[in-house]
C-alpha positions as CSV (number, residue, x, y, z in Angstrom):
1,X,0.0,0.0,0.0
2,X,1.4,3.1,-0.7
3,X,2.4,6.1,1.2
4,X,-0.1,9.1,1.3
5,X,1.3,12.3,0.0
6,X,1.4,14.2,2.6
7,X,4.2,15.6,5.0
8,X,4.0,15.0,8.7
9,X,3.2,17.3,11.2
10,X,6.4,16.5,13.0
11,X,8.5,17.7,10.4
12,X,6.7,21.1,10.5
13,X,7.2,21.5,14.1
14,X,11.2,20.2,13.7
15,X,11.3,22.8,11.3
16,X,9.8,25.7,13.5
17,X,12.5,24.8,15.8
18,X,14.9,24.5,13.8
19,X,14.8,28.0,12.1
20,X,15.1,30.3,14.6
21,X,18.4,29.1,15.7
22,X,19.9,27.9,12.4
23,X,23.3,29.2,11.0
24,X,22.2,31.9,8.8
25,X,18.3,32.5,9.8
26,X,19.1,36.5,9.6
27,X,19.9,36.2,5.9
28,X,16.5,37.4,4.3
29,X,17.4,35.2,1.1
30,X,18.4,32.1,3.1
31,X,15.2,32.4,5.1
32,X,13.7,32.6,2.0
33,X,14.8,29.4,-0.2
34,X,14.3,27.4,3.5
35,X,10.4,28.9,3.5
36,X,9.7,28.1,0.3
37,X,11.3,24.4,0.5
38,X,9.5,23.8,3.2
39,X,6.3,25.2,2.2
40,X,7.1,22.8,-1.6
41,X,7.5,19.6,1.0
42,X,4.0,20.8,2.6
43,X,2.5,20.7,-0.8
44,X,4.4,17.8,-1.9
45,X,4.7,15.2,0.8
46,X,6.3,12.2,0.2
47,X,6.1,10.3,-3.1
48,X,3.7,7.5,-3.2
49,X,4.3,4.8,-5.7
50,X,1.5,6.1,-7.8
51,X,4.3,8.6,-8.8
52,X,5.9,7.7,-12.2
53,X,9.3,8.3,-11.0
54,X,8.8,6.2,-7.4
55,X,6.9,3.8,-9.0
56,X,9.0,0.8,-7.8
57,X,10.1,2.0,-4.6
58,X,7.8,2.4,-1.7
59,X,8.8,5.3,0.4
60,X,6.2,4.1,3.7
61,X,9.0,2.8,5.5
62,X,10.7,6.6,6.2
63,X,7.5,8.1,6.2
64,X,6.2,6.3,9.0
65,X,9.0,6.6,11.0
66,X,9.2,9.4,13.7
67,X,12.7,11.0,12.9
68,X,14.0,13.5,14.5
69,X,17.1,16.2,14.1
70,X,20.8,14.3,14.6
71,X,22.6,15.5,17.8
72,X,25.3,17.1,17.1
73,X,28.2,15.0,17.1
74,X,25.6,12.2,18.5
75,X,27.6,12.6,21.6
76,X,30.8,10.3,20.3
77,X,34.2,11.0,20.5
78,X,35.9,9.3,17.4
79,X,39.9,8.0,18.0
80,X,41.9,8.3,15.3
81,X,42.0,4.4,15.4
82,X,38.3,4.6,14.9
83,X,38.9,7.0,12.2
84,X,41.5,5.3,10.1
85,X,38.8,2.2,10.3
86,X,36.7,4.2,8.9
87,X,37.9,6.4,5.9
88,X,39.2,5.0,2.9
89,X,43.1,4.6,3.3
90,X,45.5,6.8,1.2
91,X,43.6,10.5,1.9
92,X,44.9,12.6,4.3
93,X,45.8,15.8,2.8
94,X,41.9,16.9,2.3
95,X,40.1,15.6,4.5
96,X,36.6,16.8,5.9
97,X,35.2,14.8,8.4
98,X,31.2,15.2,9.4
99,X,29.5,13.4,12.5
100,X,25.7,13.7,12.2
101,X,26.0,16.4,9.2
102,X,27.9,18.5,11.5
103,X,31.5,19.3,10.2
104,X,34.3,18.1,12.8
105,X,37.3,20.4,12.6
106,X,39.1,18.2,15.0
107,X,39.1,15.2,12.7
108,X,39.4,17.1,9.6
109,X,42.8,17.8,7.9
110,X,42.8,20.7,5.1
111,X,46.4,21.2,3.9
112,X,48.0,21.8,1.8
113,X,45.8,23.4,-0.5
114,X,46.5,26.0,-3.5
115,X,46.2,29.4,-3.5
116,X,42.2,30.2,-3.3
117,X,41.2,26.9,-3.2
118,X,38.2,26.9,-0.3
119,X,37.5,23.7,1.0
120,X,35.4,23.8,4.4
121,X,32.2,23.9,6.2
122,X,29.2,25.3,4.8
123,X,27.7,26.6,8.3
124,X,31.0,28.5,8.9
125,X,30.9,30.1,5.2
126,X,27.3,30.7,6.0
127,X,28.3,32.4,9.4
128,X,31.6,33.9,7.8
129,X,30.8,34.3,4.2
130,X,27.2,34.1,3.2
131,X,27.7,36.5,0.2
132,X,29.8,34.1,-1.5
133,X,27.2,31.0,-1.6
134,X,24.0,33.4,-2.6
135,X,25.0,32.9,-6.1
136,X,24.9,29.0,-6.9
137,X,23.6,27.7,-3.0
138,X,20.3,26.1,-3.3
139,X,20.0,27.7,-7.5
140,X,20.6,23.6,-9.2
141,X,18.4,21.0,-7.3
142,X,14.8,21.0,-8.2
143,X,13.1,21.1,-5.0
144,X,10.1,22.5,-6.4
145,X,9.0,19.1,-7.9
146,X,11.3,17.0,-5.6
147,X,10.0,16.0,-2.1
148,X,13.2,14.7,-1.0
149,X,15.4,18.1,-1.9
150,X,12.7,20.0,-0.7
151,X,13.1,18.5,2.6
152,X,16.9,18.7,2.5
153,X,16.9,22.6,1.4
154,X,14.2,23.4,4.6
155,X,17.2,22.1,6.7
156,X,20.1,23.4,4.7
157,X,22.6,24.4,7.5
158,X,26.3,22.2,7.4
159,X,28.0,20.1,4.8
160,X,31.1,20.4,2.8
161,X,31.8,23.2,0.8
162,X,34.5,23.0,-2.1
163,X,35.0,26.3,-4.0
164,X,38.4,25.9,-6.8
165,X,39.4,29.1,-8.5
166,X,39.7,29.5,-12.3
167,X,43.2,27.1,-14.1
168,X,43.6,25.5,-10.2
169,X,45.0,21.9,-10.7
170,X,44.1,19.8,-7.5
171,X,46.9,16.6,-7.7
172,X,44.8,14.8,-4.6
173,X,41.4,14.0,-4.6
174,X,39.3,15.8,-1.7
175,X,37.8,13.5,0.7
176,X,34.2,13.9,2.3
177,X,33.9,11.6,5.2
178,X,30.1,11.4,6.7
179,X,29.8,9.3,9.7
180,X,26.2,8.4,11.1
181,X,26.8,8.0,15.1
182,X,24.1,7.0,17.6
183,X,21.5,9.3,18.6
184,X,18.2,9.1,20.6
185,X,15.4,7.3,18.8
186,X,15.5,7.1,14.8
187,X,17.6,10.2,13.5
188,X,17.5,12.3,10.4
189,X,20.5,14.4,9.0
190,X,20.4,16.6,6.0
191,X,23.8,17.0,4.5
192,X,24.2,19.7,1.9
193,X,27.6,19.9,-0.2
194,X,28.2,22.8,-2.9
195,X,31.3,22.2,-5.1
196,X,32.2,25.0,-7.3
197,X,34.9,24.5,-10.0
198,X,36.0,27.1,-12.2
199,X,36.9,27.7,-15.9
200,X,40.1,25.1,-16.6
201,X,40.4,23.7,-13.1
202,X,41.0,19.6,-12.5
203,X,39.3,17.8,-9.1
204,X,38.2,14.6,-7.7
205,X,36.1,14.8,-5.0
206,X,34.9,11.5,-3.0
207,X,32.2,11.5,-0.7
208,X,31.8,8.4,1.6
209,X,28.4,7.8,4.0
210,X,29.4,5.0,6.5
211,X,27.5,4.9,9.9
212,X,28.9,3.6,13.8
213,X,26.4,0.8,14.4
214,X,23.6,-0.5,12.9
215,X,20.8,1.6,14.5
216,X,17.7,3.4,12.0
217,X,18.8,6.4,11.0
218,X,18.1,8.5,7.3
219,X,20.8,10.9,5.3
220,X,19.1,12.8,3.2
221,X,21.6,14.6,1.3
222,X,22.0,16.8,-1.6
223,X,25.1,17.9,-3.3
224,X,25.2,20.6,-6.4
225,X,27.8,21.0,-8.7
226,X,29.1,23.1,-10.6
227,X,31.7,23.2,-13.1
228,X,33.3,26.0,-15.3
229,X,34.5,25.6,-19.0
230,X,37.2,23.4,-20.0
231,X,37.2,22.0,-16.7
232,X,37.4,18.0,-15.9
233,X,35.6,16.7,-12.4
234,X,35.5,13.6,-11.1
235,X,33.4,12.5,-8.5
236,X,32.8,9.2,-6.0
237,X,29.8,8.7,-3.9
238,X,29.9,5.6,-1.8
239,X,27.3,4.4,0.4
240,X,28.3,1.6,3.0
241,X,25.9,2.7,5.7
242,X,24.5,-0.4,8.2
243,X,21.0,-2.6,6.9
244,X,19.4,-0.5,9.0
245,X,19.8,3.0,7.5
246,X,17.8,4.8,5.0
247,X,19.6,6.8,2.1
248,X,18.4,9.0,-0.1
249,X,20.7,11.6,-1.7
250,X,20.4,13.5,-5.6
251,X,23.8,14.5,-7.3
252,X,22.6,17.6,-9.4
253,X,25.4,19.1,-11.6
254,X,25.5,22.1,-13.7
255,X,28.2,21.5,-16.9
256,X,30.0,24.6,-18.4
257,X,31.2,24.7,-22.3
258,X,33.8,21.6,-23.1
259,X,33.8,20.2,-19.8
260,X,33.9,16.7,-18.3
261,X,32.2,15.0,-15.6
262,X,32.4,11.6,-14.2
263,X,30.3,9.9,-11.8
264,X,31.1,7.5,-10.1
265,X,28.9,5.0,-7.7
266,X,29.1,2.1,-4.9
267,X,26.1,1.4,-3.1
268,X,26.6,-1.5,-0.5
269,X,24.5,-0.8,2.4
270,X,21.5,0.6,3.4
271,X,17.7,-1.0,3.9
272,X,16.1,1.6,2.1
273,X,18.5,3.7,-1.0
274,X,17.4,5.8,-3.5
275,X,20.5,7.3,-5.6
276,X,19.7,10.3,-7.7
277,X,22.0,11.0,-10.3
278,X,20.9,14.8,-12.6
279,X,23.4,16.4,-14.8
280,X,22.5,18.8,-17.2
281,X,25.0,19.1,-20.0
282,X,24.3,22.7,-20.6
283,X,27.8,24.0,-22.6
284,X,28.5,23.7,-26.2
285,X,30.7,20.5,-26.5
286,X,30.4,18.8,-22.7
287,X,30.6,15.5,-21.8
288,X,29.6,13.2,-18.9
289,X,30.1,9.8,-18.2
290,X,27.5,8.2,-15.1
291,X,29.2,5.3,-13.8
292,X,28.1,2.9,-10.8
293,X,27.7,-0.4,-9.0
294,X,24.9,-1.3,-6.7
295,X,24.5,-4.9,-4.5
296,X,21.9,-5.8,-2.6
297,X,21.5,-9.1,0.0
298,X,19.1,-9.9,2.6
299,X,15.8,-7.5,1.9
300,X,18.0,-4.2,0.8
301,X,16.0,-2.0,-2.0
302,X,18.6,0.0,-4.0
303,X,17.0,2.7,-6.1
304,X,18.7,4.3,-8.6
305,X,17.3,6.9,-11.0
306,X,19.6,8.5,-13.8
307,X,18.0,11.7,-15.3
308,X,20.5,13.6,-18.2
309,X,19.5,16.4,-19.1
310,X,21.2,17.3,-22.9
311,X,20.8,21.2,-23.3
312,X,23.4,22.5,-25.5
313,X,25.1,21.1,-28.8
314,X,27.5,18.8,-29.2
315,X,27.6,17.3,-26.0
316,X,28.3,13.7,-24.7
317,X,27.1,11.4,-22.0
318,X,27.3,7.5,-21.3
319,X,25.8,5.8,-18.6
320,X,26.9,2.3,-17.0
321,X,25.2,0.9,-14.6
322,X,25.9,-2.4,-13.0
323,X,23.7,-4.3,-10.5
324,X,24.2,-7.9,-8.6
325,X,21.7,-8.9,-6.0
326,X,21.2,-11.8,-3.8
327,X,19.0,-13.1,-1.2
328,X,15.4,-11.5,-1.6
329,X,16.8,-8.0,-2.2
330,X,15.7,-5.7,-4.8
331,X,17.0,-3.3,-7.3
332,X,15.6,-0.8,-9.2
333,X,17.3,1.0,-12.5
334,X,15.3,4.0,-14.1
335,X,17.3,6.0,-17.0
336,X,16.1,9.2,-18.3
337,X,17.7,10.6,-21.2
338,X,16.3,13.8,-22.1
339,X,17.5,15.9,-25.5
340,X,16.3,19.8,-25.9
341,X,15.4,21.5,-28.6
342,X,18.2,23.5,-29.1
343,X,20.6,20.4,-28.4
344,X,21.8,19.1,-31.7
345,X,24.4,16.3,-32.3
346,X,23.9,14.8,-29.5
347,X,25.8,10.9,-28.6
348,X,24.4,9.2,-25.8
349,X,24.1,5.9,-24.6
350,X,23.0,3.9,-21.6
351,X,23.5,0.7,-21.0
352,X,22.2,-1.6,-17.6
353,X,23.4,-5.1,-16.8
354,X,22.1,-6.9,-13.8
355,X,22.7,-10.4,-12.2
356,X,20.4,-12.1,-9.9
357,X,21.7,-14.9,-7.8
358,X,18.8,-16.1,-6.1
359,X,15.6,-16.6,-6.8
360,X,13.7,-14.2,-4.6
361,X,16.1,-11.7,-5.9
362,X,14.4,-9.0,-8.1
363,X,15.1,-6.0,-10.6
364,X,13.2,-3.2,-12.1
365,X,15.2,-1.6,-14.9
366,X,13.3,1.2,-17.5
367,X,15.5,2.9,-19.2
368,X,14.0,6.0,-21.3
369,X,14.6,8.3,-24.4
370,X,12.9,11.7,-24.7
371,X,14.2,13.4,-27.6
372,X,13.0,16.9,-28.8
373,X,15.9,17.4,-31.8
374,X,16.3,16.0,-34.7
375,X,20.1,15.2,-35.1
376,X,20.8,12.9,-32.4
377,X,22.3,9.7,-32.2
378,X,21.3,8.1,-28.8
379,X,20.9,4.9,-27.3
380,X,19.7,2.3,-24.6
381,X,19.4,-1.3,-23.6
382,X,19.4,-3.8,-20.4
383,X,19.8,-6.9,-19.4
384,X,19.0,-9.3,-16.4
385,X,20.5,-12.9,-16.2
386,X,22.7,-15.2,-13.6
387,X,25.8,-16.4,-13.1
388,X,27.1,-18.2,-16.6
389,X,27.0,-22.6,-15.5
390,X,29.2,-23.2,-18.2
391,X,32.0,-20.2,-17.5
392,X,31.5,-22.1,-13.6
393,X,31.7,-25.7,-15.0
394,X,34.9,-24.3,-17.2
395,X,36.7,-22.9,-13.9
396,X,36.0,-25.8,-12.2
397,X,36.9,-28.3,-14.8
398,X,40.9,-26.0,-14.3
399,X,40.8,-26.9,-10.4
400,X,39.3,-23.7,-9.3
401,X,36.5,-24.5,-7.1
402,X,32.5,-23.5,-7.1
403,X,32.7,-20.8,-4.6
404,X,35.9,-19.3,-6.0
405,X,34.8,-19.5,-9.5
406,X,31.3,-17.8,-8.9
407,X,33.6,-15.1,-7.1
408,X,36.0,-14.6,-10.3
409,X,32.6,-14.1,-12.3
410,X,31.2,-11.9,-9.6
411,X,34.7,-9.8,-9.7
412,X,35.1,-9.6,-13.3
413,X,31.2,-8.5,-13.8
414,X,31.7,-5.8,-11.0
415,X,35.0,-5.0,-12.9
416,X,33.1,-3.5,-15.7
417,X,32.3,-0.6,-13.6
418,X,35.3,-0.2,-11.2
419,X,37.8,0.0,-14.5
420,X,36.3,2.9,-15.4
421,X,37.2,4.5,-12.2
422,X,40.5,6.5,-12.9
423,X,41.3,7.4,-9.7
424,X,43.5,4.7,-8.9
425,X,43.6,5.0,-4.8
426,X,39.9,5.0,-4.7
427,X,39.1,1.9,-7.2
428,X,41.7,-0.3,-5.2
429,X,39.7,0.6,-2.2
430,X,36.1,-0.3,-3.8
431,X,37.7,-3.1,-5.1
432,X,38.6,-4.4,-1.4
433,X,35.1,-3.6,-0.5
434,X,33.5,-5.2,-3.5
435,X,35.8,-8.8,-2.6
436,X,34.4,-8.5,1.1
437,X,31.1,-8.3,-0.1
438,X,31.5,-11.1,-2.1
439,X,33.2,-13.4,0.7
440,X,30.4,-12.2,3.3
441,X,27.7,-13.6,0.7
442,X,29.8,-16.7,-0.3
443,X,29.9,-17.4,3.8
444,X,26.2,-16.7,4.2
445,X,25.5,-19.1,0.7
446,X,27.3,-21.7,2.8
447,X,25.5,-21.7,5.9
448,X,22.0,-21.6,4.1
């Protein structure tokens, strides 16, 4: 059954409270954009499956649950030993660490950085700074039509603000760390991360949402980007939070003339994801590749909806998107492809390939065209299968045995995505995560 559309009381009240002490709340255009989020998620509530984008994912589970506002911090005091357990290994020149969407200076590490490179919190640029963000803050992400943005936007307060000045050459990646700590009762936090990159700059920025223990919590995050002409961005977002967290979050970027964007996506954890991926290829001659890998076990739902947005000329985009579930988990796959008017020559493809290892495992995959030029060469296809018995019966006929040779499969399959990754401290890492994975479901495979 779904959801009813409508938002709860209690998230009118949180907001009530939350506004007249929030960083920023005597900024008339801040107080603004929070208003009129709020007042869209009134109007809005939460999607129901009778929605054509939500159609396969039923939202009832977050709507029903009584969150409240993270503590800051959740009261816990991370070691470094804790820390290092934690992050991804290899990144400690930029490192922002946030504990319930608060930023955490002590655990953070910001050097060296070039000359007018920013890379910080957004409350303290809001308490510091706030000219600087009126420009592009809260300007990308449609949370006129999108309940989950609108909700995030109400709340927009802390999160990780990256701002790189015009031919700035970043040699290490910048590293977003969001931690999910206990709290009292179910707890919601509402990271926000702007990441502005000039004309001719170079970046990789990785964000990471882990959480401390396996209690019901929701991240509800939004990060906009936006990148200058001639400039090349990379971007990770990994999601490794525990089977009992709920994770929605919408990547919107905004791409200058001749630039070029990758995305790049692990999803691992989480009972309830939904992964929003929205670039619009505005400037002449762009190019974007979307790029990612969910797997589900037990009951996880992984979500992920792909809109691409081709609005000037010439511009590129591919999408690969790679899915393995087991157990009865479910995944869904929704690509939009959508060509202006004014968008002529464009080349883009997306492609889906999914493997289901159990029976009760399921997949929803609808890719889309919606094409309003007439010189375009675009695109689409998916497919759903198992593991190849005859590549297994080959393996083992060479010694290897059935568990290992399902693995090499599983590996080689996942492979298709992570090669694409060219950031090579960050693929070895998903890598590593990707063979645990696979070793945690070959144990569980065992015992059943």
């Amino acid at each position: 059954m779904s959801v009813v559309a409508q938002a709860p009381e209690s998230y009118l009240e949180t907001f009530a409270r939350f506004e007249e002490g929030a960083v920023g709340s005597d900024l008339a255009w801040l107080r603004s954009i929070r208003r009129s989020a709020m007042a869209r998620f009134s109007e809005l509530g939460f999607p129901t499956t009778h929605d054509e984008d939500w159609r396969f994912t039923n939202v009832a589970p977050i709507a029903e649950t009584p969150f409240g506002l993270a503590r800051v911090g959740g009261g816990v005091e991370l070691t470094s030993r804790e820390l290092d357990r934690l992050r991804l290994p290899g990144f400690a020149s930029i490192r922002l660490v946030f504990v319930n969407g608060r930023y955490e200076p002590g655990l953070s590490q910001l050097g060296p950085l070039p000359a007018g490179v920013k890379v910080g919190s957004l409350a303290h640029e809001l308490a510091t700074d706030p000219g600087s963000l009126e420009e592009h803050l809260a300007r990308y992400a449609d949370y006129r039509n999108d309940a989950f943005s609108a909700l995030n936007t109400a709340f927009i307060e802390d999160g990780a603000l990256v701002r790189i000045p015009a031919r700035t050459v970043l040699e290490e990646p910048i590293y977003l760390l969001h931690v999910s700590a206990p709290s009292t009762g179910p707890a919601v936090t509402h990271p926000r991360n702007l990441i502005v990159a000039g004309d001719e700059t170079q970046a990789t920025v990785v964000e990471d949402y882990v959480s401390l223990d396996g209690e019901v919590h929701f991240s509800n995050v939004v990060t906009e980007v936006v990148v200058g002409e001639n400039s090349v961005l990379g971007h990770y977002r990994i999601e490794r939070e525990s089977e009992q967290a709920f994770h929605v979050s919408t990547l919107r970027v905004e791409q200058g003339r001749a630039s070029a964007v990758a995305s790049h996506s692990l999803l691992l954890g989480g009972a309830l994801v939904r992964n929003n991926v929205h670039p619009v290829l505005a400037g002449e001659g762009s190019d974007c590749l979307i790029n990612g890998l969910f797997m589900g076990a037990g009951q996880q739902h992984l979500d992920n909806y792909m809109k691409v947005e081709h609005a000037g000329p010439h511009c590129t985009s591919r999408q690969f998107y790679n899915g393995i579930l087991d157990s009865r988990s479910r995944g869904v796959f929704h690509g939009r492809i959508v060509v202006h008017k004014d968008a002529q020559k464009t080349d883009a493809k997306q492609t889906n390939r999914n493997l289901l290892l159990s029976e009760g495992a399921q997949i929803d995959t609808k890719p889309q065209l919606e094409i309003h030029a007439d010189d375009v060469k675009c695109t689409h296809g998916a497919t759903i299968g198992q593991v190849d018995e005859d590549a297994i019966f080959y393996l083992r006929s060479r010694g290897i045995s059935e568990a290992s040779a399902r693995d090499l499969l599983l590996e080689a399959f996942a492979g298709e995505i992570l090669g694409l990754m060219k950031e090579e401290p960050v693929r070895r890492h998903l890598e590593g995560l990707v063979k645990q994975w696979l070793r945690r479901e070959t144990v569980l495979e065992g015992a059943r």
